[in-house]
FIKOLZA-1660 file (N, C-alpha, C; in steps of 0.1 Angstrom, whole numbers, plus 5000, padded with zeros to 4 digits):
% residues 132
   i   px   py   pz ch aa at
   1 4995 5112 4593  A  X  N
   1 4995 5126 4592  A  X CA
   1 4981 5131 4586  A  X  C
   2 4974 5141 4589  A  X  N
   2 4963 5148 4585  A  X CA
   2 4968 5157 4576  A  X  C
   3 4959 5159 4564  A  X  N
   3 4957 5168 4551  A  X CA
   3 4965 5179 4554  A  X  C
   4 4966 5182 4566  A  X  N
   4 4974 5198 4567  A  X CA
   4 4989 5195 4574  A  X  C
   5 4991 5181 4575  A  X  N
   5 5006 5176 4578  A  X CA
   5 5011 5181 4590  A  X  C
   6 4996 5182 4599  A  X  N
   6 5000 5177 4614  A  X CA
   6 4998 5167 4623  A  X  C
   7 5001 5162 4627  A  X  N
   7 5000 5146 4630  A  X CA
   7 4984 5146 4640  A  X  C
   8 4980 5137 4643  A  X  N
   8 4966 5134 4650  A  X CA
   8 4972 5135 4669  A  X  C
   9 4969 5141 4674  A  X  N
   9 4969 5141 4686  A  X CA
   9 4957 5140 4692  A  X  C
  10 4953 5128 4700  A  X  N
  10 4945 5125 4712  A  X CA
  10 4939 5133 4722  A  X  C
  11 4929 5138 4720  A  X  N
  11 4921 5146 4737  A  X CA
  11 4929 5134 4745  A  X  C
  12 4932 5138 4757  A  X  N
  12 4930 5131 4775  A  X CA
  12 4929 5138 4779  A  X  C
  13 4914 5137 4784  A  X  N
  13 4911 5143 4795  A  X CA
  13 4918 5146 4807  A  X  C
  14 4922 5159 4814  A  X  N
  14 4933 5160 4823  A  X CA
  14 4931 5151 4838  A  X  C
  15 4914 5151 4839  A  X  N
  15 4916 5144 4856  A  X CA
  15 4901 5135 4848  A  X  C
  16 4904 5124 4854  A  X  N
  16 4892 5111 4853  A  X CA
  16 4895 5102 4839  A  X  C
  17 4907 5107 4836  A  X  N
  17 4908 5098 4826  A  X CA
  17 4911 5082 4831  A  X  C
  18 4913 5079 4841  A  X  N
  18 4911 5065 4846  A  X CA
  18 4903 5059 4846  A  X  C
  19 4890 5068 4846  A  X  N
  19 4878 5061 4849  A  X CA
  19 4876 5048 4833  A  X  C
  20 4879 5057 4828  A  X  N
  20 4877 5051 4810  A  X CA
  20 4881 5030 4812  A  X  C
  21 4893 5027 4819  A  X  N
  21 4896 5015 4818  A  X CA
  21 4891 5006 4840  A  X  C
  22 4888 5001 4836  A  X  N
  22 4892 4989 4852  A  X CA
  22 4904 4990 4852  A  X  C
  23 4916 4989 4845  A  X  N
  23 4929 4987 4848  A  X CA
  23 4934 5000 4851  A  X  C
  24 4932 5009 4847  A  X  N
  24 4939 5026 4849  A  X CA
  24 4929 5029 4864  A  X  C
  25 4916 5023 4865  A  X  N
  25 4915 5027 4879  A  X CA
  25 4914 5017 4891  A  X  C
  26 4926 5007 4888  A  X  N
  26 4928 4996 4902  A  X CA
  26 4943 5009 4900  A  X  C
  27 4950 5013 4890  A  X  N
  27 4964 5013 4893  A  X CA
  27 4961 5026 4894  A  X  C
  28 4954 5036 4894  A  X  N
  28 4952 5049 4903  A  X CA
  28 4948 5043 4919  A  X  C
  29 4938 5035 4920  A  X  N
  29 4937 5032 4935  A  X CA
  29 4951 5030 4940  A  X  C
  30 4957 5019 4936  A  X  N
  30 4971 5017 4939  A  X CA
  30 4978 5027 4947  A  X  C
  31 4977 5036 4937  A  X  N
  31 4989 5050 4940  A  X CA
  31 4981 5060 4947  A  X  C
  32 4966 5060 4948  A  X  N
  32 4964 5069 4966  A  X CA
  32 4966 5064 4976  A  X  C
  33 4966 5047 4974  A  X  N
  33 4972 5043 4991  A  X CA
  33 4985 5044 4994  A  X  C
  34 4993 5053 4981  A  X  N
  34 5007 5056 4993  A  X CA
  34 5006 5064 5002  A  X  C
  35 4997 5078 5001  A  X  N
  35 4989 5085 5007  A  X CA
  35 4986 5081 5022  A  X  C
  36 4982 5068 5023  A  X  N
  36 4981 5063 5036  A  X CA
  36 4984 5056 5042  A  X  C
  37 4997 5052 5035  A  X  N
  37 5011 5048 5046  A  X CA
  37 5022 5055 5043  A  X  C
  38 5020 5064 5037  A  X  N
  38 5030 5077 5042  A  X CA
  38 5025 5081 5055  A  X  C
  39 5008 5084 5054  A  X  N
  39 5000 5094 5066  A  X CA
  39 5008 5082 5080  A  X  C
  40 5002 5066 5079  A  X  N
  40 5008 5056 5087  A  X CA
  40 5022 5062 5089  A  X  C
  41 5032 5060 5086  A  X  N
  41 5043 5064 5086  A  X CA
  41 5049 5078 5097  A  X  C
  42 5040 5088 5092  A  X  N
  42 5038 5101 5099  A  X CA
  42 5037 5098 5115  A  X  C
  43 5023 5090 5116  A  X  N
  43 5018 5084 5131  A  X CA
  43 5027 5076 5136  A  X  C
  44 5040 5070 5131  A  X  N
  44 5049 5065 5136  A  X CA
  44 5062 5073 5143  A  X  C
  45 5066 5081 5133  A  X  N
  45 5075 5091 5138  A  X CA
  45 5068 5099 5149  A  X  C
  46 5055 5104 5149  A  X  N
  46 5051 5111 5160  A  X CA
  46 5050 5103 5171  A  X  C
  47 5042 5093 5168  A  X  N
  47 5048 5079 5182  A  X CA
  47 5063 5080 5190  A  X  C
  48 5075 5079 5178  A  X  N
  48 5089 5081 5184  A  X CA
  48 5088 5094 5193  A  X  C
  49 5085 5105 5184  A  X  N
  49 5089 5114 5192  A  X CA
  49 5078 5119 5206  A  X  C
  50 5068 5119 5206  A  X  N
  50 5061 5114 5220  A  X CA
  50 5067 5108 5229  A  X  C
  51 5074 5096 5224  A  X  N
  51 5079 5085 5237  A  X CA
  51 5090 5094 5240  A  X  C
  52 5096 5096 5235  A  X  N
  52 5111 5105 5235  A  X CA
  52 5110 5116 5245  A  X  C
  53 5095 5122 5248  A  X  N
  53 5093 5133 5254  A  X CA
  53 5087 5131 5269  A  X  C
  54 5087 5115 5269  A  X  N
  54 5083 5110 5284  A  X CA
  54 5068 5104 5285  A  X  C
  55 5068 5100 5297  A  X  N
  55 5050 5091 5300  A  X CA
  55 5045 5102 5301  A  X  C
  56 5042 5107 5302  A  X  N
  56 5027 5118 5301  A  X CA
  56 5023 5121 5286  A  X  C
  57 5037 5127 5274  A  X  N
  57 5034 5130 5264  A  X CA
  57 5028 5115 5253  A  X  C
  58 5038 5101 5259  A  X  N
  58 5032 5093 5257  A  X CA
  58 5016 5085 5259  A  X  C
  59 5012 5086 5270  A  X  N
  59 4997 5088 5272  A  X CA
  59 4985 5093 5265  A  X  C
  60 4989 5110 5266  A  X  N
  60 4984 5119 5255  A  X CA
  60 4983 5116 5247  A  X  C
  61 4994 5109 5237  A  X  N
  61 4996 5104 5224  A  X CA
  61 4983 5088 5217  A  X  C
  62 4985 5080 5232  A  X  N
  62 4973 5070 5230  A  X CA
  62 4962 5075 5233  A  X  C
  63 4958 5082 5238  A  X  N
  63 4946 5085 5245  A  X CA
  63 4939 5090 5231  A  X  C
  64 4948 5097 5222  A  X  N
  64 4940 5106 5210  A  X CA
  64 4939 5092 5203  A  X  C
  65 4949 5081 5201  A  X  N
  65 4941 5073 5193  A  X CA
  65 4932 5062 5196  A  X  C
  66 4933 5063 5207  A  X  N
  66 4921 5050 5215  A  X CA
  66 4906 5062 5210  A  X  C
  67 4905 5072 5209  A  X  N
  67 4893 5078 5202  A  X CA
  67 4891 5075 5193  A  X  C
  68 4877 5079 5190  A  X  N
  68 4871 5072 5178  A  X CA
  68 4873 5077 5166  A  X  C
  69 4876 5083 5166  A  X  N
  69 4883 5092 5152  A  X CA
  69 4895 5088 5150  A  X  C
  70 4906 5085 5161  A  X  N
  70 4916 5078 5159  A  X CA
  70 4912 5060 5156  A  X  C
  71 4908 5057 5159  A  X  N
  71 4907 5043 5160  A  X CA
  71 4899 5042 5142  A  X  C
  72 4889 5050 5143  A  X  N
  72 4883 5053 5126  A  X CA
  72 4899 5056 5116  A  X  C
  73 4909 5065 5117  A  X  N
  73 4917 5067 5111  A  X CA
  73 4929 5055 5110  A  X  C
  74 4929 5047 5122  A  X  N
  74 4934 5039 5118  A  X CA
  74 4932 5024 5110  A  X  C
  75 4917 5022 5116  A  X  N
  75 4907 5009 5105  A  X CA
  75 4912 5018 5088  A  X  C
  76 4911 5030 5086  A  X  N
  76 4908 5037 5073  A  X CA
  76 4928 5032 5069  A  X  C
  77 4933 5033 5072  A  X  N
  77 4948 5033 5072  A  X CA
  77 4951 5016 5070  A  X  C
  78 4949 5010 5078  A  X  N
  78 4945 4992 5072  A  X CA
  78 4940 4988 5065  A  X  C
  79 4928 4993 5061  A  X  N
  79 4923 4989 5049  A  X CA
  79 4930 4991 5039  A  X  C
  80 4939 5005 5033  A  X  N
  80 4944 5009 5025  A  X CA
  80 4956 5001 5025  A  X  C
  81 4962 5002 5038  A  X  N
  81 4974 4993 5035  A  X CA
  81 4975 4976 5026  A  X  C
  82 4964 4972 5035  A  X  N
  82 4961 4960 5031  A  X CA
  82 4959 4957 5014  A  X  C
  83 4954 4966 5009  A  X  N
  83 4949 4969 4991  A  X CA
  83 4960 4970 4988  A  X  C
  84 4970 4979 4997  A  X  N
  84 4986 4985 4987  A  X CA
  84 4992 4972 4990  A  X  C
  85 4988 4962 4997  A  X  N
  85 5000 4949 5000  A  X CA
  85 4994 4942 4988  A  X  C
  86 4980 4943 4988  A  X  N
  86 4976 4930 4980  A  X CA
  86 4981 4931 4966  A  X  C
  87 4977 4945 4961  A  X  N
  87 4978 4947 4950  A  X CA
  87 4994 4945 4940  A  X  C
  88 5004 4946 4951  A  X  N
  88 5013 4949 4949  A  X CA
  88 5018 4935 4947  A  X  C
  89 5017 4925 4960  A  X  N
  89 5019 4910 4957  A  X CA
  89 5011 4905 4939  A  X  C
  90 5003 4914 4937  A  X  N
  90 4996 4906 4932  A  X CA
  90 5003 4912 4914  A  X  C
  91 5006 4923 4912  A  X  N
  91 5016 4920 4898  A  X CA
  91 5031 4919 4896  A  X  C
  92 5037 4919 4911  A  X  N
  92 5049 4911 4914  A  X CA
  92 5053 4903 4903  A  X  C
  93 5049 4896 4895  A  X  N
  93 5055 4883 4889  A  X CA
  93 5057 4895 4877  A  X  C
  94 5049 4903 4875  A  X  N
  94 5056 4911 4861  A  X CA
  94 5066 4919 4863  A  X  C
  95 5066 4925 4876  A  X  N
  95 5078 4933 4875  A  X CA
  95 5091 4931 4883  A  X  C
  96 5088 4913 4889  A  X  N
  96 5105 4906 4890  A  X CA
  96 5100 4893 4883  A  X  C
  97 5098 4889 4870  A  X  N
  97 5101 4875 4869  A  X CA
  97 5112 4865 4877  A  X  C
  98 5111 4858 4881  A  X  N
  98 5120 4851 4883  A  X CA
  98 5123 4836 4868  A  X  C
  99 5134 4837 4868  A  X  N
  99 5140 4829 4856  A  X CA
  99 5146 4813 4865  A  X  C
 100 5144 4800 4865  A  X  N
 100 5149 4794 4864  A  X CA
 100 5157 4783 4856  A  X  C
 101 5170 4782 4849  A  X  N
 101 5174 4778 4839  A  X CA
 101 5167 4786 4826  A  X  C
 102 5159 4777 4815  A  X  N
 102 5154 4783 4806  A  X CA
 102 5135 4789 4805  A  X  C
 103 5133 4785 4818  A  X  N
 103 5119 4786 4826  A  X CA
 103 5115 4795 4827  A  X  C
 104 5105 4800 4832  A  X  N
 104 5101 4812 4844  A  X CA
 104 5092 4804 4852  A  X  C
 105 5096 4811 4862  A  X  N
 105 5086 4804 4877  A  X CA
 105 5072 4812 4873  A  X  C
 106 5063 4800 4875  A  X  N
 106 5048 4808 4875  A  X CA
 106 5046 4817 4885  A  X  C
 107 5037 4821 4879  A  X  N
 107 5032 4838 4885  A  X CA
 107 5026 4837 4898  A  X  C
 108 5019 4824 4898  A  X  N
 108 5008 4823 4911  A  X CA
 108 5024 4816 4924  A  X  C
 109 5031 4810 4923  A  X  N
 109 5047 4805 4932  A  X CA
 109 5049 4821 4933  A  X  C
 110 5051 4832 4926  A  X  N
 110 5059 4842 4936  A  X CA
 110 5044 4848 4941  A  X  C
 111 5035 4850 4939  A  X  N
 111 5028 4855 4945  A  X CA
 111 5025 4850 4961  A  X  C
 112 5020 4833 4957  A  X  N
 112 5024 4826 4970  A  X CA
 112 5035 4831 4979  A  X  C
 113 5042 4828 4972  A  X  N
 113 5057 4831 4980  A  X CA
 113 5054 4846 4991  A  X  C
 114 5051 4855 4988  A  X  N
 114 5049 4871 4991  A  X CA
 114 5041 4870 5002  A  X  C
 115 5028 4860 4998  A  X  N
 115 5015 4862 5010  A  X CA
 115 5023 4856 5020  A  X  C
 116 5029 4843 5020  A  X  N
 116 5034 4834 5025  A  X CA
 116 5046 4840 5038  A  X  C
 117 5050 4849 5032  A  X  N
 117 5064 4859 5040  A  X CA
 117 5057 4872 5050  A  X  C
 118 5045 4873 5042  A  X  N
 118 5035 4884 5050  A  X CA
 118 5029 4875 5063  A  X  C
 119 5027 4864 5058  A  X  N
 119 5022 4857 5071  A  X CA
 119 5031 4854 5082  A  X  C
 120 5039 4851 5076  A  X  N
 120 5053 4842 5088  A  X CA
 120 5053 4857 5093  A  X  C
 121 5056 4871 5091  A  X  N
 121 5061 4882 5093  A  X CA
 121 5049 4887 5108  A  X  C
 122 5038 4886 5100  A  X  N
 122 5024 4892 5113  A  X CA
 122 5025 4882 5122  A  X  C
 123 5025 4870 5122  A  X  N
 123 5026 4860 5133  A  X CA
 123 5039 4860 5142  A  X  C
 124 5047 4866 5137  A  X  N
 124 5058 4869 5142  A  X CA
 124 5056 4877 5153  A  X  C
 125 5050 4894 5142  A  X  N
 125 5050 4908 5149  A  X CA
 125 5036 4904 5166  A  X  C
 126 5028 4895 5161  A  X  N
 126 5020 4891 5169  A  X CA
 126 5020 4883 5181  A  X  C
 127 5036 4874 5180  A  X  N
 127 5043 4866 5188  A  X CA
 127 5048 4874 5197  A  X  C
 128 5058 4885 5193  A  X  N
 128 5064 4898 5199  A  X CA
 128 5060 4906 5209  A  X  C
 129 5045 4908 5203  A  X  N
 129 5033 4914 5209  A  X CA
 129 5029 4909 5225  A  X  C
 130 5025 4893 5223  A  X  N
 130 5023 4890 5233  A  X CA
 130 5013 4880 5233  A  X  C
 131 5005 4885 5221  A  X  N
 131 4992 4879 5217  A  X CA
 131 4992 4862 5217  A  X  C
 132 5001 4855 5213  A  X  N
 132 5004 4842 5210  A  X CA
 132 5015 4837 5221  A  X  C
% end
């Protein structure tokens, strides 16, 4: 308590107080790329509903993204995703330990584990495709 018996309260700055630590601005990066798989997300439902409306509106629908602005919006949308996967595998071990008997499984086994499930998963979606 201070001399006049009100406690010490902290300035924070309202916007850029991230900047202050590396850690407060990986985990603000973090949380704008939901931003861009929500937007991803968006481009999907409008995919359904295009197809829904027949081949022509379907067409239309690729044609805008085979443009370069589309094709730019979607590299911009991968990249982010890709950060929101990595990031996310990557402090997994803190926010599910896994416990064996009186143990804990190391951090770097569930992280493995995650990349490992991401891979089998795209090689799959890539099998489907046609690609392989």
């Amino acid at each position: 308590m201070s001399a006049h018996g009100k406690p010490y309260v902290r300035e924070v700055s309202r916007y850029g107080w991230f900047f202050r630590s590396p850690r407060y601005l990986r985990y603000m990066a973090r949380e704008v790329t939901c931003v861009f798989i929500g937007l991803h997300a968006l481009i999907l439902i409008m995919a359904l509903m295009r197809l829904s409306q027949g081949r022509e509106a379907w067409e239309v629908f690729l044609a805008n993204l085979t443009r370069p602005a589309g094709v730019a919006l979607q590299l911009l949308i991968l990249v982010f995703a890709v950060y929101h996967s990595t990031s996310w595998f990557n402090v997994t071990p803190k926010a599910m330990p896994v416990q064996i008997g009186e143990n804990f499984l190391p951090g770097a086994v569930i992280v493995a584990a995650h990349y490992a499930g991401w891979l089998v998963a795209s090689v799959a979606v890539l099998f489907l495709a046609g690609v392989f």
